[in-house]
PDB file of N, CA, C, O and CB in Angstrom:
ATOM      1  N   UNK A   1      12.722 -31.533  36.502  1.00  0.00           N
ATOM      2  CA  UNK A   1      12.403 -31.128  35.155  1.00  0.00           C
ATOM      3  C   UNK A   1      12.518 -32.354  34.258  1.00  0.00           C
ATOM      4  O   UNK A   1      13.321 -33.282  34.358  1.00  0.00           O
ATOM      5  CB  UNK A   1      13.334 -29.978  34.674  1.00  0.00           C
ATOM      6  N   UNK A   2      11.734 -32.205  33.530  1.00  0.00           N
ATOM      7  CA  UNK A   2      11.247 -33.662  32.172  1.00  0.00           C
ATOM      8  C   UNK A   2      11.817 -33.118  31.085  1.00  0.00           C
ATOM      9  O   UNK A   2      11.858 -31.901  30.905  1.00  0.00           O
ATOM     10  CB  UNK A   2       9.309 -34.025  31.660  1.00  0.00           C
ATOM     11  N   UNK A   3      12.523 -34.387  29.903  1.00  0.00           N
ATOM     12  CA  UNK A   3      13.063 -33.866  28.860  1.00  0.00           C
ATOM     13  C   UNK A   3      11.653 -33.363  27.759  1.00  0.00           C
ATOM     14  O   UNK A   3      10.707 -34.149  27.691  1.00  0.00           O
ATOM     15  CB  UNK A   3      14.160 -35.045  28.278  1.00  0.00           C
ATOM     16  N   UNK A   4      11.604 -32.196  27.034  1.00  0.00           N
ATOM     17  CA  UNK A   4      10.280 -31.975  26.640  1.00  0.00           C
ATOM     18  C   UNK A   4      11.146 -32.191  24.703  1.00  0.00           C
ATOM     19  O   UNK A   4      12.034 -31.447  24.287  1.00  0.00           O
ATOM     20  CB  UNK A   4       9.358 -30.038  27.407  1.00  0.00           C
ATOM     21  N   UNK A   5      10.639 -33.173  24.041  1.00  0.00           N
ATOM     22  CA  UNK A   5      10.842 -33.583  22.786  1.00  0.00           C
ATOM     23  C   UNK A   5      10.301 -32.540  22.016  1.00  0.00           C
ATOM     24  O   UNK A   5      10.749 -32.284  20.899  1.00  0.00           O
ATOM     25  CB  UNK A   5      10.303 -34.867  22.494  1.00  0.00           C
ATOM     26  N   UNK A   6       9.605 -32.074  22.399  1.00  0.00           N
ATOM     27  CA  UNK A   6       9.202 -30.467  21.431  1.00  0.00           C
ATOM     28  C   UNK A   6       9.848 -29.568  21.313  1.00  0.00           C
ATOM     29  O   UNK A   6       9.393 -28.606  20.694  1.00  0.00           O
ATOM     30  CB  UNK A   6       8.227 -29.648  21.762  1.00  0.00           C
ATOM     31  N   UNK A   7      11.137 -29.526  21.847  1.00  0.00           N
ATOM     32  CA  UNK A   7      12.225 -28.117  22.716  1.00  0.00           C
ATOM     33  C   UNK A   7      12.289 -27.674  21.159  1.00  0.00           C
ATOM     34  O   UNK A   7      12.062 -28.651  20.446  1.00  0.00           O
ATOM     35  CB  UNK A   7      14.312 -28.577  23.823  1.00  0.00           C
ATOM     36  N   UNK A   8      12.476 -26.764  20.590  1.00  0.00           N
ATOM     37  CA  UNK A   8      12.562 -25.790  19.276  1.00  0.00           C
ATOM     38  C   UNK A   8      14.337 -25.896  18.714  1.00  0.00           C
ATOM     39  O   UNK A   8      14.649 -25.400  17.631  1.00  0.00           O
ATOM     40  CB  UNK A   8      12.052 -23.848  19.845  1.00  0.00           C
ATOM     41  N   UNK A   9      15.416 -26.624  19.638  1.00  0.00           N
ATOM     42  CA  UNK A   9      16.531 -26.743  19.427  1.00  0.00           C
ATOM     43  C   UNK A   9      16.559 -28.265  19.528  1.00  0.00           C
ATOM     44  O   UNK A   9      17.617 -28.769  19.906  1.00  0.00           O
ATOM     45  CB  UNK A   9      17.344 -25.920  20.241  1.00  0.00           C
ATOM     46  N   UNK A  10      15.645 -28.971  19.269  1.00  0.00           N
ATOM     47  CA  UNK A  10      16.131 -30.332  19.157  1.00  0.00           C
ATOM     48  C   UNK A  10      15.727 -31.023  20.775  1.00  0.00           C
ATOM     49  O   UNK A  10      15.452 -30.358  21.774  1.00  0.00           O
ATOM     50  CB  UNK A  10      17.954 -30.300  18.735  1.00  0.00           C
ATOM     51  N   UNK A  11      15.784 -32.423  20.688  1.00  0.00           N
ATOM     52  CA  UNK A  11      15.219 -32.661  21.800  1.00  0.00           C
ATOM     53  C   UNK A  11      16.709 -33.193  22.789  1.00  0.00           C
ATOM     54  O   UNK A  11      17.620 -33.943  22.437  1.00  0.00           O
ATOM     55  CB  UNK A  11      13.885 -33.800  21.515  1.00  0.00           C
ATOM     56  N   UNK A  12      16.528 -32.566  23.939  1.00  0.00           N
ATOM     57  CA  UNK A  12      17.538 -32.546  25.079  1.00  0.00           C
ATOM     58  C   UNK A  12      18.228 -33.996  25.106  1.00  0.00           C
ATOM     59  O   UNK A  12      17.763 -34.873  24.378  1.00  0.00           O
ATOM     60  CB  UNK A  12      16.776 -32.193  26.574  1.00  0.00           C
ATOM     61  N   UNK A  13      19.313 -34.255  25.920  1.00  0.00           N
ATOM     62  CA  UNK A  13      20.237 -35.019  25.327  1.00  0.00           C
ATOM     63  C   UNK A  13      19.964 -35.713  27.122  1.00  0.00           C
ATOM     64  O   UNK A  13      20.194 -36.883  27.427  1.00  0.00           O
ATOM     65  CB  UNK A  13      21.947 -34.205  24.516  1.00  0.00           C
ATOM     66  N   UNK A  14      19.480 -34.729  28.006  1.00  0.00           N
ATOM     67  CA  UNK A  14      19.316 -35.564  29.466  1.00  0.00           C
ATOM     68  C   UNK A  14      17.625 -35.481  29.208  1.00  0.00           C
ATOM     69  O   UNK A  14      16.772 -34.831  28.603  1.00  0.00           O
ATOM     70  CB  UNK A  14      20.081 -34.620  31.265  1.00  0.00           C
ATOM     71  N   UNK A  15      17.831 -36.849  30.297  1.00  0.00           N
ATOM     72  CA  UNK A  15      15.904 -37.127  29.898  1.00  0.00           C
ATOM     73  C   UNK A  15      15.247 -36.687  31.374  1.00  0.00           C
ATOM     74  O   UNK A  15      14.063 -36.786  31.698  1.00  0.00           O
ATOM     75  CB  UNK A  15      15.301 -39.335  29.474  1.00  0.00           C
ATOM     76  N   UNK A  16      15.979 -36.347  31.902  1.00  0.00           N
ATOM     77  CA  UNK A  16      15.603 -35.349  33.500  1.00  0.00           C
ATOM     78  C   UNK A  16      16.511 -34.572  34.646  1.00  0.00           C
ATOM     79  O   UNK A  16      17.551 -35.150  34.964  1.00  0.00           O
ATOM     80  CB  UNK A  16      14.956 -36.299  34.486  1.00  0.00           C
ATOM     81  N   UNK A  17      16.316 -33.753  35.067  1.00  0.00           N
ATOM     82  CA  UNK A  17      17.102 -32.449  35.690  1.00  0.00           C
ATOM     83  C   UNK A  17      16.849 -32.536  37.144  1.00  0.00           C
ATOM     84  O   UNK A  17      16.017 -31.706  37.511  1.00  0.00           O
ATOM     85  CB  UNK A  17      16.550 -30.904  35.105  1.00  0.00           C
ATOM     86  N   UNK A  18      17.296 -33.256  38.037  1.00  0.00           N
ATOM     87  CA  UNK A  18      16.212 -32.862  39.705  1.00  0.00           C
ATOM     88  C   UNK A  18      17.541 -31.941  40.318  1.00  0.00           C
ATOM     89  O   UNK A  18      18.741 -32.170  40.162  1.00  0.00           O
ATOM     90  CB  UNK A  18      15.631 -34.814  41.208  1.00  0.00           C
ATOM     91  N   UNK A  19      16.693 -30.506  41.282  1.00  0.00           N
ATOM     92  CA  UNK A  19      16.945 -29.953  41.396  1.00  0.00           C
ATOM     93  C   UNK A  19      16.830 -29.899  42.967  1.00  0.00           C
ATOM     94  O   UNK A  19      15.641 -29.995  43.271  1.00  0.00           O
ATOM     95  CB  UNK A  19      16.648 -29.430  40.567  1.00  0.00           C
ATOM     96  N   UNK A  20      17.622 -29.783  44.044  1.00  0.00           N
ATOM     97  CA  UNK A  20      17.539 -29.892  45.092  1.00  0.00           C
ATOM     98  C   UNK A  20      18.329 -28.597  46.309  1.00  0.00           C
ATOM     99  O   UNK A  20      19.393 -28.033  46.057  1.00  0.00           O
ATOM    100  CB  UNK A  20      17.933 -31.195  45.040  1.00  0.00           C
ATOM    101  N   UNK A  21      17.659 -28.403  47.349  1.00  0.00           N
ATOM    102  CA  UNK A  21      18.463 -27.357  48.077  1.00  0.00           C
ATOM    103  C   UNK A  21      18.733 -28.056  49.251  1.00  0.00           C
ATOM    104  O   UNK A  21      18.041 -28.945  49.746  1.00  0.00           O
ATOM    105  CB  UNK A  21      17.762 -25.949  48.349  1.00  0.00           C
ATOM    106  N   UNK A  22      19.690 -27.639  49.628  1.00  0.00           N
ATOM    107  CA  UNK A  22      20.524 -28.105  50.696  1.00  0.00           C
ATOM    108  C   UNK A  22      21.568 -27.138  51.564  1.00  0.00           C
ATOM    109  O   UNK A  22      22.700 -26.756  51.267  1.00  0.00           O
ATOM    110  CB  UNK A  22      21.272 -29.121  50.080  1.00  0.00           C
ATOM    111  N   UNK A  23      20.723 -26.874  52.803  1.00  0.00           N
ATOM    112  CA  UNK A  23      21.379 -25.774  53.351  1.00  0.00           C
ATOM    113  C   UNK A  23      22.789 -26.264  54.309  1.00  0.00           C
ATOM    114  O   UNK A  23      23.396 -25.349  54.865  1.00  0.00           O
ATOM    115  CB  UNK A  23      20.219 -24.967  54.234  1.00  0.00           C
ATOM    116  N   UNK A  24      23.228 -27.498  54.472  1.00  0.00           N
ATOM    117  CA  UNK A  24      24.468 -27.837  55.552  1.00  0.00           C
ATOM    118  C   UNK A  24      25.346 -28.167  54.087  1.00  0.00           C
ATOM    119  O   UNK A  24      25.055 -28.859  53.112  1.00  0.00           O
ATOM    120  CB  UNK A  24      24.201 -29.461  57.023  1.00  0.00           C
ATOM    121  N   UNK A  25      26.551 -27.334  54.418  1.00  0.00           N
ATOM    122  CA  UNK A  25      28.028 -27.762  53.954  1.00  0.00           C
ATOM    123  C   UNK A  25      28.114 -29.253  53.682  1.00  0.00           C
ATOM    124  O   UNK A  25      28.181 -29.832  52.598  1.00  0.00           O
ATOM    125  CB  UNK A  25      29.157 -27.408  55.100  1.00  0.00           C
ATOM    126  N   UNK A  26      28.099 -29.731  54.889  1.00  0.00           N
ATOM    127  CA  UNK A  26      28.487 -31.400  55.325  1.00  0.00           C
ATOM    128  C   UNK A  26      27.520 -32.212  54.161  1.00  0.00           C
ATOM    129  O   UNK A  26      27.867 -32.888  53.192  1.00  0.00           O
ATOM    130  CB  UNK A  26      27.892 -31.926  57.327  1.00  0.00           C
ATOM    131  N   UNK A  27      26.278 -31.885  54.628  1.00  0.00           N
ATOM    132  CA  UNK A  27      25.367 -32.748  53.650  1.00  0.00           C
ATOM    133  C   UNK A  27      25.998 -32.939  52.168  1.00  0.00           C
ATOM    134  O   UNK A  27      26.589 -33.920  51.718  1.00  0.00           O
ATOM    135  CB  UNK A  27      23.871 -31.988  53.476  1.00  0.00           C
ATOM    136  N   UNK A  28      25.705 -31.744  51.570  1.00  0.00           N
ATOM    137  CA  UNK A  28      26.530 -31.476  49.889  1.00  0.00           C
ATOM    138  C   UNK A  28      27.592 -32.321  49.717  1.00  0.00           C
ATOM    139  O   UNK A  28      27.596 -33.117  48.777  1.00  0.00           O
ATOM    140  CB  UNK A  28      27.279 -29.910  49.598  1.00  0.00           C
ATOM    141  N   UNK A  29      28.899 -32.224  50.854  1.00  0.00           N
ATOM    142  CA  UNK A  29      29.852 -32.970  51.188  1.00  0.00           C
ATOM    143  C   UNK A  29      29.881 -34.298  50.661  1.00  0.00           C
ATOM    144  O   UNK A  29      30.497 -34.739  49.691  1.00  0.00           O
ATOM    145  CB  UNK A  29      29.891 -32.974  52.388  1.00  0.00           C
ATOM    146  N   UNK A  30      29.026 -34.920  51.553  1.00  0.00           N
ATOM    147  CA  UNK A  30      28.814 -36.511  51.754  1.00  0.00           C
ATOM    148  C   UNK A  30      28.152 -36.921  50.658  1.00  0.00           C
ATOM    149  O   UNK A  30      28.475 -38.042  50.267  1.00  0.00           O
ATOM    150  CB  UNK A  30      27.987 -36.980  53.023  1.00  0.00           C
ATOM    151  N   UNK A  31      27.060 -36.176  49.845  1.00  0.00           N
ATOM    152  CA  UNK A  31      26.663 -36.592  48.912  1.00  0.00           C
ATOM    153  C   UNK A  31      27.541 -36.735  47.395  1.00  0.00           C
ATOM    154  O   UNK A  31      27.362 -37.631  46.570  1.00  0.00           O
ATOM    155  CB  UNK A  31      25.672 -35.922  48.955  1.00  0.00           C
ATOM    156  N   UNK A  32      28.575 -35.542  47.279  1.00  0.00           N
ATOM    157  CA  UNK A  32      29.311 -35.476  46.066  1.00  0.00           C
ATOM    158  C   UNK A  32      30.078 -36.607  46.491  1.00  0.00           C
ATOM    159  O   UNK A  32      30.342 -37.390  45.578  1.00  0.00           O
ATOM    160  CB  UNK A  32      30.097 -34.102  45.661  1.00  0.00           C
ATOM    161  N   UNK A  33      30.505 -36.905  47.615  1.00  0.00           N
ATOM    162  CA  UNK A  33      31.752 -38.046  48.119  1.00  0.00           C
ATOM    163  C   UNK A  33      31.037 -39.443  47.450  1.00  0.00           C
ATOM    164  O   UNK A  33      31.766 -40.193  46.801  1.00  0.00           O
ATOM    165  CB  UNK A  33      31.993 -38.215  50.257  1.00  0.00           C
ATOM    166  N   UNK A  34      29.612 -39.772  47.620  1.00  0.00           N
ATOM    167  CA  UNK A  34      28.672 -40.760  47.422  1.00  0.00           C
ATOM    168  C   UNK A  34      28.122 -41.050  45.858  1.00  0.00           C
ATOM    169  O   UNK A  34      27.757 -42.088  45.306  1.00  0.00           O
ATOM    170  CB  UNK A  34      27.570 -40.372  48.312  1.00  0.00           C
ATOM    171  N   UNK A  35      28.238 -39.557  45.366  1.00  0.00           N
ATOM    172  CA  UNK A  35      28.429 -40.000  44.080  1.00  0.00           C
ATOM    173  C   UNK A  35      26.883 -39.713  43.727  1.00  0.00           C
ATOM    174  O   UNK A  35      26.497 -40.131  42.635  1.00  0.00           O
ATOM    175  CB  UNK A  35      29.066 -41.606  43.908  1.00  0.00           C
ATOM    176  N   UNK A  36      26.046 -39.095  44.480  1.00  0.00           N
ATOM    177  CA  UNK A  36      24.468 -38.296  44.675  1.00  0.00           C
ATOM    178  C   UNK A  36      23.984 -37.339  44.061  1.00  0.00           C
ATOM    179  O   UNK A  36      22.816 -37.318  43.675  1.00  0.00           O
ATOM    180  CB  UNK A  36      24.228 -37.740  45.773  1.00  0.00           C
ATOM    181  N   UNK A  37      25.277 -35.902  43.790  1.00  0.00           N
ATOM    182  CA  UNK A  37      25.122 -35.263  43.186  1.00  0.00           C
ATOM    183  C   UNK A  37      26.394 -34.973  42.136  1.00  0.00           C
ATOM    184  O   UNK A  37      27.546 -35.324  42.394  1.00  0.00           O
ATOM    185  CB  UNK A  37      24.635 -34.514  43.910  1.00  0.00           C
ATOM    186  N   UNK A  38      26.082 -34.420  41.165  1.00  0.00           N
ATOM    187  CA  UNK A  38      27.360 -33.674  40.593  1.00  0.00           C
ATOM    188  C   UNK A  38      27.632 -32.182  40.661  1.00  0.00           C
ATOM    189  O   UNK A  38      28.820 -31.898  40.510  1.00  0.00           O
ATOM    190  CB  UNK A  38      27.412 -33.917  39.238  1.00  0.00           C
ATOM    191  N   UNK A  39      26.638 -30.961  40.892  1.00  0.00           N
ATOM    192  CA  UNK A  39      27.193 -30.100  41.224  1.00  0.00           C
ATOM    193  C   UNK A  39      26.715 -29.570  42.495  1.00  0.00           C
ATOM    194  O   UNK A  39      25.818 -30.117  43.137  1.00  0.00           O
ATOM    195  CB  UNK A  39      27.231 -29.394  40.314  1.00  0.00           C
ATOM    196  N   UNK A  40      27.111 -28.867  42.736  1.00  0.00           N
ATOM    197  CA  UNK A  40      26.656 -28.062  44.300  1.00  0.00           C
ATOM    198  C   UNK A  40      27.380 -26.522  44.454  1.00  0.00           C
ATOM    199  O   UNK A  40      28.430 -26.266  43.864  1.00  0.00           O
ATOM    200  CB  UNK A  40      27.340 -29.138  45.853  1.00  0.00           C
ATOM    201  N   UNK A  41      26.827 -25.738  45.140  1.00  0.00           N
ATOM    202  CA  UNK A  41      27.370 -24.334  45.295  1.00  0.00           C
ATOM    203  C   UNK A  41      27.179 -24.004  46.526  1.00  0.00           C
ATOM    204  O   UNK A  41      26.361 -24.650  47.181  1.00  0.00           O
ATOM    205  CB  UNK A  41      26.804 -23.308  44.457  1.00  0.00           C
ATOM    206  N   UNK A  42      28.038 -22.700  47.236  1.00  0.00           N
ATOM    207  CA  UNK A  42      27.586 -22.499  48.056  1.00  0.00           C
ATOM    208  C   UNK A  42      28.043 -23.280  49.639  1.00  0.00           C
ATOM    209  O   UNK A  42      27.456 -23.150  50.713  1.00  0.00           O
ATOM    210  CB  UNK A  42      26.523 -22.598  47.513  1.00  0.00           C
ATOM    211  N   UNK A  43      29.456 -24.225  49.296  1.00  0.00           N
ATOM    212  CA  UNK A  43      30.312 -25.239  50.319  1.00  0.00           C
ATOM    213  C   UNK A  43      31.133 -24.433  51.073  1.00  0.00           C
ATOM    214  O   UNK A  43      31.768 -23.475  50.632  1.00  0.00           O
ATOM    215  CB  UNK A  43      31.280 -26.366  49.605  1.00  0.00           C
ATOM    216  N   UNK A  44      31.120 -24.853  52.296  1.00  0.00           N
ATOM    217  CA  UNK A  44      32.256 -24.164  53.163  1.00  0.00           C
ATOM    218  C   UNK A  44      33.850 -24.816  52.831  1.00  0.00           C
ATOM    219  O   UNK A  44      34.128 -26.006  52.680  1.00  0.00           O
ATOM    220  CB  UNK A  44      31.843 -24.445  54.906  1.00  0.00           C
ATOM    221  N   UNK A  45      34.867 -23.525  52.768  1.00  0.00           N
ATOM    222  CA  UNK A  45      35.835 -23.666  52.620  1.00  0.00           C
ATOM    223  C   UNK A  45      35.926 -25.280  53.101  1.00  0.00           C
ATOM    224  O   UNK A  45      35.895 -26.204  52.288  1.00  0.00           O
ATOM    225  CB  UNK A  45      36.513 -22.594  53.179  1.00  0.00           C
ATOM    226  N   UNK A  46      36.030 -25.447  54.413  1.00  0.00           N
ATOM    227  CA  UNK A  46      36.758 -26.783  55.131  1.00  0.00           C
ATOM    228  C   UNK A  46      36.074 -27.832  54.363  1.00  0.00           C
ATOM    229  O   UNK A  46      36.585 -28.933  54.570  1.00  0.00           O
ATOM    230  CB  UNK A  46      36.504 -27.014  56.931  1.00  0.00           C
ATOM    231  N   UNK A  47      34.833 -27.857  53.336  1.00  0.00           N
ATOM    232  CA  UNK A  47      34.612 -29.152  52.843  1.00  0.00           C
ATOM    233  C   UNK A  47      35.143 -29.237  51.501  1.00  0.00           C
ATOM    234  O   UNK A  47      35.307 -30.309  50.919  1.00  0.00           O
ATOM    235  CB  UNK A  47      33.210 -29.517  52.877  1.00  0.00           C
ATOM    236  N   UNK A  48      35.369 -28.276  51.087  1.00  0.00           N
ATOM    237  CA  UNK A  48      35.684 -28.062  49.677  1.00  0.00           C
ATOM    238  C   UNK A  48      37.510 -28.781  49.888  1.00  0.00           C
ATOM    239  O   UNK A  48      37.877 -29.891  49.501  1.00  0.00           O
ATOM    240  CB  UNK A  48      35.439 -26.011  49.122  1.00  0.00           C
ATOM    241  N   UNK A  49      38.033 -28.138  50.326  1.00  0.00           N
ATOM    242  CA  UNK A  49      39.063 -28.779  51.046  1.00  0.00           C
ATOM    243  C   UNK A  49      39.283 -30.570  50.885  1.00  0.00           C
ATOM    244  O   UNK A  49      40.101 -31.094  50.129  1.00  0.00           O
ATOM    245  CB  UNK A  49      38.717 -28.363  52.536  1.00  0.00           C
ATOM    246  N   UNK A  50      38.465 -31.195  51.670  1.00  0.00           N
ATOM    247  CA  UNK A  50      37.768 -32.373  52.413  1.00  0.00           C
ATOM    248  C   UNK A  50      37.673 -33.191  51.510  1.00  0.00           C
ATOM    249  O   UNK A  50      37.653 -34.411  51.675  1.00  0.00           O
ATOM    250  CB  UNK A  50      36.448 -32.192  53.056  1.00  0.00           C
ATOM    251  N   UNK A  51      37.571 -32.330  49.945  1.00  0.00           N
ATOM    252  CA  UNK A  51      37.105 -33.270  48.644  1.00  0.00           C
ATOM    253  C   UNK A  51      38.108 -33.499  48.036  1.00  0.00           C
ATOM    254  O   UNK A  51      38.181 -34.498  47.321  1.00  0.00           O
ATOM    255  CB  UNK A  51      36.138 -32.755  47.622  1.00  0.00           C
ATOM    256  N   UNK A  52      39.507 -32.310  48.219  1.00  0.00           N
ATOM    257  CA  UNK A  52      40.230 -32.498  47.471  1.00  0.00           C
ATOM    258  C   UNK A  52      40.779 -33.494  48.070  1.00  0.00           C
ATOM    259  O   UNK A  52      41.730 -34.079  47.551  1.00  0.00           O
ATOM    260  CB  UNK A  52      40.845 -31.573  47.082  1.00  0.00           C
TER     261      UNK A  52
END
């Protein structure tokens, strides 16, 4: 998603949104560890764990 400067509340403060699915625990894992993503849902207990 693109920041759209027309938004009716002012123009967005991020200038893009990428949105990604990811079906392995591990993957999500390695990426928040890497610093790739910031949120994720949907982690198996043992990685959630793994982060702390």
């Amino acid at each position: 998603m693109k920041r759209n400067p027309e938004y009716w509340r002012g123009e967005p403060k991020m200038s893009r949104v990428v949105l990604r699915h990811f079906q392995e625990s591990q993957t999500l894992r390695l990426m928040i560890e890497k610093g790739d993503l910031d949120i994720a849902n949907n982690m198996a207990v043992s990685d959630i764990n793994a982060l702390a």
